[in-house]
C-alpha positions as CSV (number, residue, x, y, z in Angstrom):
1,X,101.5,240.3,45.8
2,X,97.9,239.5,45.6
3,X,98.0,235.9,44.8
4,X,95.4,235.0,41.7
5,X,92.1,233.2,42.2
6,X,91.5,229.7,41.0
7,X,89.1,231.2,38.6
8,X,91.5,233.3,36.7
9,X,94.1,230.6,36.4
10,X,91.8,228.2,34.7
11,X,92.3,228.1,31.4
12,X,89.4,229.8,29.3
13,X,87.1,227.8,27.3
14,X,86.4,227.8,23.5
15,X,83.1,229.9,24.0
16,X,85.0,232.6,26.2
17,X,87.8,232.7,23.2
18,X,85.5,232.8,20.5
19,X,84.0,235.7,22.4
20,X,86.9,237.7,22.9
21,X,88.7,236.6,19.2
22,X,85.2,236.8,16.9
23,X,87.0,238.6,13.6
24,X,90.1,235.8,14.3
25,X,87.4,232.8,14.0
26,X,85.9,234.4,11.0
27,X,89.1,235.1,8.9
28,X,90.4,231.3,9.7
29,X,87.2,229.8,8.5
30,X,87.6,231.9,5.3
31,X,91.0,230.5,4.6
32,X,90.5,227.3,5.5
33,X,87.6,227.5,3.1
34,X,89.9,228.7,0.5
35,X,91.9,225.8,1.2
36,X,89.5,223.6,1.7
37,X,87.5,224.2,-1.7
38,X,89.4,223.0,-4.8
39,X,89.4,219.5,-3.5
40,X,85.5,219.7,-2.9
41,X,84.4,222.4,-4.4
42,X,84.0,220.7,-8.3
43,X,80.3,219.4,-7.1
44,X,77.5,221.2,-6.3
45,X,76.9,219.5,-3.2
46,X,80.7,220.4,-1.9
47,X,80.0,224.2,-2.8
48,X,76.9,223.9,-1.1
49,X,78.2,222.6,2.1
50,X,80.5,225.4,2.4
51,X,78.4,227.9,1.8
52,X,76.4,226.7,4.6
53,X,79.5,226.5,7.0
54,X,80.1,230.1,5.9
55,X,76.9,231.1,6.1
56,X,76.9,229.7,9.6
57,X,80.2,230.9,11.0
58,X,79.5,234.8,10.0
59,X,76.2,234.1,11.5
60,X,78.5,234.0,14.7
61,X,80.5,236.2,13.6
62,X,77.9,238.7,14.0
63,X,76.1,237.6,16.8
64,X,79.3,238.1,18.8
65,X,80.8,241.6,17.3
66,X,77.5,242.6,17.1
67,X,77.3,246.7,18.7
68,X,73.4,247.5,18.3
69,X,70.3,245.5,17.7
70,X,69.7,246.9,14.7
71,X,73.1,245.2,13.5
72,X,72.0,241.7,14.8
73,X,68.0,241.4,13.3
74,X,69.7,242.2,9.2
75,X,72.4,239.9,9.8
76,X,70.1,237.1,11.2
77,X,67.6,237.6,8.6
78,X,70.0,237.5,5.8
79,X,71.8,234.3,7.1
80,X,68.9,232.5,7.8
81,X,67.6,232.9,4.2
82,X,71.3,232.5,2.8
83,X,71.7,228.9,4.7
84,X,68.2,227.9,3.6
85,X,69.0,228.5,-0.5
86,X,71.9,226.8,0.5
87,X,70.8,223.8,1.2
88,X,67.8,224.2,-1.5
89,X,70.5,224.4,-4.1
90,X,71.7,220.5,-2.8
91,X,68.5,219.9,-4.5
92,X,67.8,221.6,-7.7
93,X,69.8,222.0,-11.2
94,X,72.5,224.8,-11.4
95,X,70.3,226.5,-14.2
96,X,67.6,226.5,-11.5
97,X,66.6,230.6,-10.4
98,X,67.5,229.2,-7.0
99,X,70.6,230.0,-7.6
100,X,70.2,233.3,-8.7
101,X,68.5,234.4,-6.2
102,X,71.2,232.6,-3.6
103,X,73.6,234.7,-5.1
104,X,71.8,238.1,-4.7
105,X,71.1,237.1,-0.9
106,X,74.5,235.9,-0.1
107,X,76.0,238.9,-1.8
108,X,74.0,241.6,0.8
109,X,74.6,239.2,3.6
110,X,78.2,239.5,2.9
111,X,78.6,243.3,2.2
112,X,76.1,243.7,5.4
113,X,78.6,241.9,7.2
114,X,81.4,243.4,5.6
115,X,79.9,247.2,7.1
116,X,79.0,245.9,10.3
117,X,83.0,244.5,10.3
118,X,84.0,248.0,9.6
119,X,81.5,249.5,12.0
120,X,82.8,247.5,14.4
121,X,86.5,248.5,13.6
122,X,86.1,251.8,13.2
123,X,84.0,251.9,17.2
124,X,87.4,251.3,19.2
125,X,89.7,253.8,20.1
126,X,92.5,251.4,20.7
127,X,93.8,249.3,18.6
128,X,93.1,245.7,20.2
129,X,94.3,242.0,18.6
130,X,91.3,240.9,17.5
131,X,91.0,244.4,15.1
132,X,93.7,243.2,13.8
133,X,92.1,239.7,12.3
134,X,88.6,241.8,11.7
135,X,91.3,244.1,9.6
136,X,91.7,240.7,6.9
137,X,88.4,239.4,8.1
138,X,86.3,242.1,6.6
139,X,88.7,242.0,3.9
140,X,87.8,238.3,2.8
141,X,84.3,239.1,3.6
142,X,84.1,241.6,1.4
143,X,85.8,239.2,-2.0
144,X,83.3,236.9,-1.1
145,X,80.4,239.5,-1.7
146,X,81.9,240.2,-5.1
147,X,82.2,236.7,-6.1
148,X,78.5,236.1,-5.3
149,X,77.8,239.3,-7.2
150,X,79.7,237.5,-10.4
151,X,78.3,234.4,-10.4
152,X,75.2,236.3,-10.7
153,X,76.1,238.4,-13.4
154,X,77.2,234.9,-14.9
155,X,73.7,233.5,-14.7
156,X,71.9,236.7,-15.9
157,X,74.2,237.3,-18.7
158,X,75.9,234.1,-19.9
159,X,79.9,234.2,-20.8
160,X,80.1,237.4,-19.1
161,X,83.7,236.2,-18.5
162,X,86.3,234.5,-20.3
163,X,90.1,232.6,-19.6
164,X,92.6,231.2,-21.5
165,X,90.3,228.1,-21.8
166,X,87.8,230.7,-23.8
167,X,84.8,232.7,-23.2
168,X,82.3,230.1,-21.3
169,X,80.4,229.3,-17.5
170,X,83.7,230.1,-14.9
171,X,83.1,228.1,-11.9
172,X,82.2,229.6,-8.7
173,X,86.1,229.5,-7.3
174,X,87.3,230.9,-10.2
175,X,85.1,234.2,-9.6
176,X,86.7,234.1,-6.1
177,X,90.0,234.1,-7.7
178,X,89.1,237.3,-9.6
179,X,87.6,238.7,-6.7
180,X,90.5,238.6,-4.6
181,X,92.8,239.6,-7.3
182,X,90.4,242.6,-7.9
183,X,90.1,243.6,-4.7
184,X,94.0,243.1,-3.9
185,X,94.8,245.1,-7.2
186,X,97.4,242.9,-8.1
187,X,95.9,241.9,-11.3
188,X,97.3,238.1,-11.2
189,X,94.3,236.2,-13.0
190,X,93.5,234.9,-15.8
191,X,89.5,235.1,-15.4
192,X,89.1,238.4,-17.5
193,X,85.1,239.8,-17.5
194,X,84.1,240.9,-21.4
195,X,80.8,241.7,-20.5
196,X,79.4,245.2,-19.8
197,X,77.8,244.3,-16.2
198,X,81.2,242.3,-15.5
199,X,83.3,245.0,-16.3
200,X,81.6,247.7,-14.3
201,X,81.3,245.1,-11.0
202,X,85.1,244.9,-11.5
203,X,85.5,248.4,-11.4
204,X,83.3,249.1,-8.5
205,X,85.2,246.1,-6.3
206,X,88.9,247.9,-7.8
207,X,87.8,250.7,-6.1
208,X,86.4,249.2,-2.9
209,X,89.6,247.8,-2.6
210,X,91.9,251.0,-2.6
211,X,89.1,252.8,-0.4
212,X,89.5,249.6,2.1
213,X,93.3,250.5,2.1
214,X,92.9,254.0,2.1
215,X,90.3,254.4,5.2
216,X,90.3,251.0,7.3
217,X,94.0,250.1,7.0
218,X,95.3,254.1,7.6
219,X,93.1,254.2,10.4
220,X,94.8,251.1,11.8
221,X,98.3,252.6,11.5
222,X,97.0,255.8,13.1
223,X,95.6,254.4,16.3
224,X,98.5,252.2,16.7
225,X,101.2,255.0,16.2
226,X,99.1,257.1,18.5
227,X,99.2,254.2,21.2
228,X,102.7,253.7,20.5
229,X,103.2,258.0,21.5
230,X,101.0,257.6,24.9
């Protein structure tokens, strides 16, 4: 028995796990921005800083998964313009077009990164761990887009939404909520959109969601089962 070198017994550092684990990093950065949010998220300046940590860690995210160059310039470009809006909007009043045009940028950051998760899923011809993670890291990546996309709708067309509280301004978090409950289908939220735009944004993410199911998580299963048969 060939006995194993000192190098391969030393225990791997955070850079070589982050590495190999990308999509894992992502998805627990999500949650624990989930998490994290209600208790800071009710100022602007808590909102901002965790769009700034997001904005950062997918930065990662796809620097490390990334396949081609042509993945890595979009990505950078996006999240370099998304983190600088998000630290302008520390500064300015939420009525501010910053704001606006934050959203819009952080909403094709996070669908670009959403396809380049997907791209990146759909390369391997073995189902490895970390696919697994990129499976509900794409997945969160993907609400987020959608609640960027409604808090822009919000801005451009006021009470585009309503709750039990009323038609009226739903907070950013609360677009999340629908977002996820959108994209889940399980239609547990009281954020309803009344407005045209609204409406048609939550049809569009609806149907994301089933085609998500229906082509990423399928062809998940398949490549496992087929592993499981060689």
């Amino acid at each position: 028995m060939t006995e194993a070198s000192p190098s391969t017994l030393r225990p791997r550092g955070l850079r070589q796990r982050v590495a190999q684990y990308p999509s894992a990093v992502l998805l627990a950065m999500q949650v624990a921005a989930i998490v994290v949010y209600p208790f800071v998220g009710t100022q602007e300046l808590g909102r901002a800083a965790l769009s700034v940590i997001g904005t950062l860690v997918l930065g990662l995210a796809i620097w490390t998964i990334r396949a081609t160059a042509a993945h890595v310039v979009p990505a950078m470009v996006l999240g370099a313009t998304a983190l600088a809006l998000s630290i302008a909007e520390i500064f300015v009043a939420t009525s501010s077009p910053v704001h606006l045009v934050s959203d819009l940028v952080h909403v094709l950051f996070y669908f670009y990164t959403s396809y380049a998760l997907v791209r990146y899923l759909f390369g391997d011809d073995w189902v490895t761990s970390d696919d697994l993670f990129g499976v509900g890291a794409a997945f969160t990546v993907l609400a987020w887009g959608f609640a960027y996309a409604f808090d822009a709708i919000q801005f451009l067309v006021p009470s585009s939404f309503t709750a039990f509280q009323g038609p009226g301004e739903r907070t950013w978090f609360e677009l999340l909520y629908l977002s996820f409950a959108n994209l889940t289908s399980v239609g547990l939220s009281d954020i309803v959109p009344i407005g045209r735009q609204a409406r048609a944004w939550s049809m569009i993410e609806q149907l994301a969601g089933v085609m998500y199911v229906a082509m990423v998580v399928s062809r998940m299963v398949s490549l496992t089962v087929r592993r499981s048969r060689s």
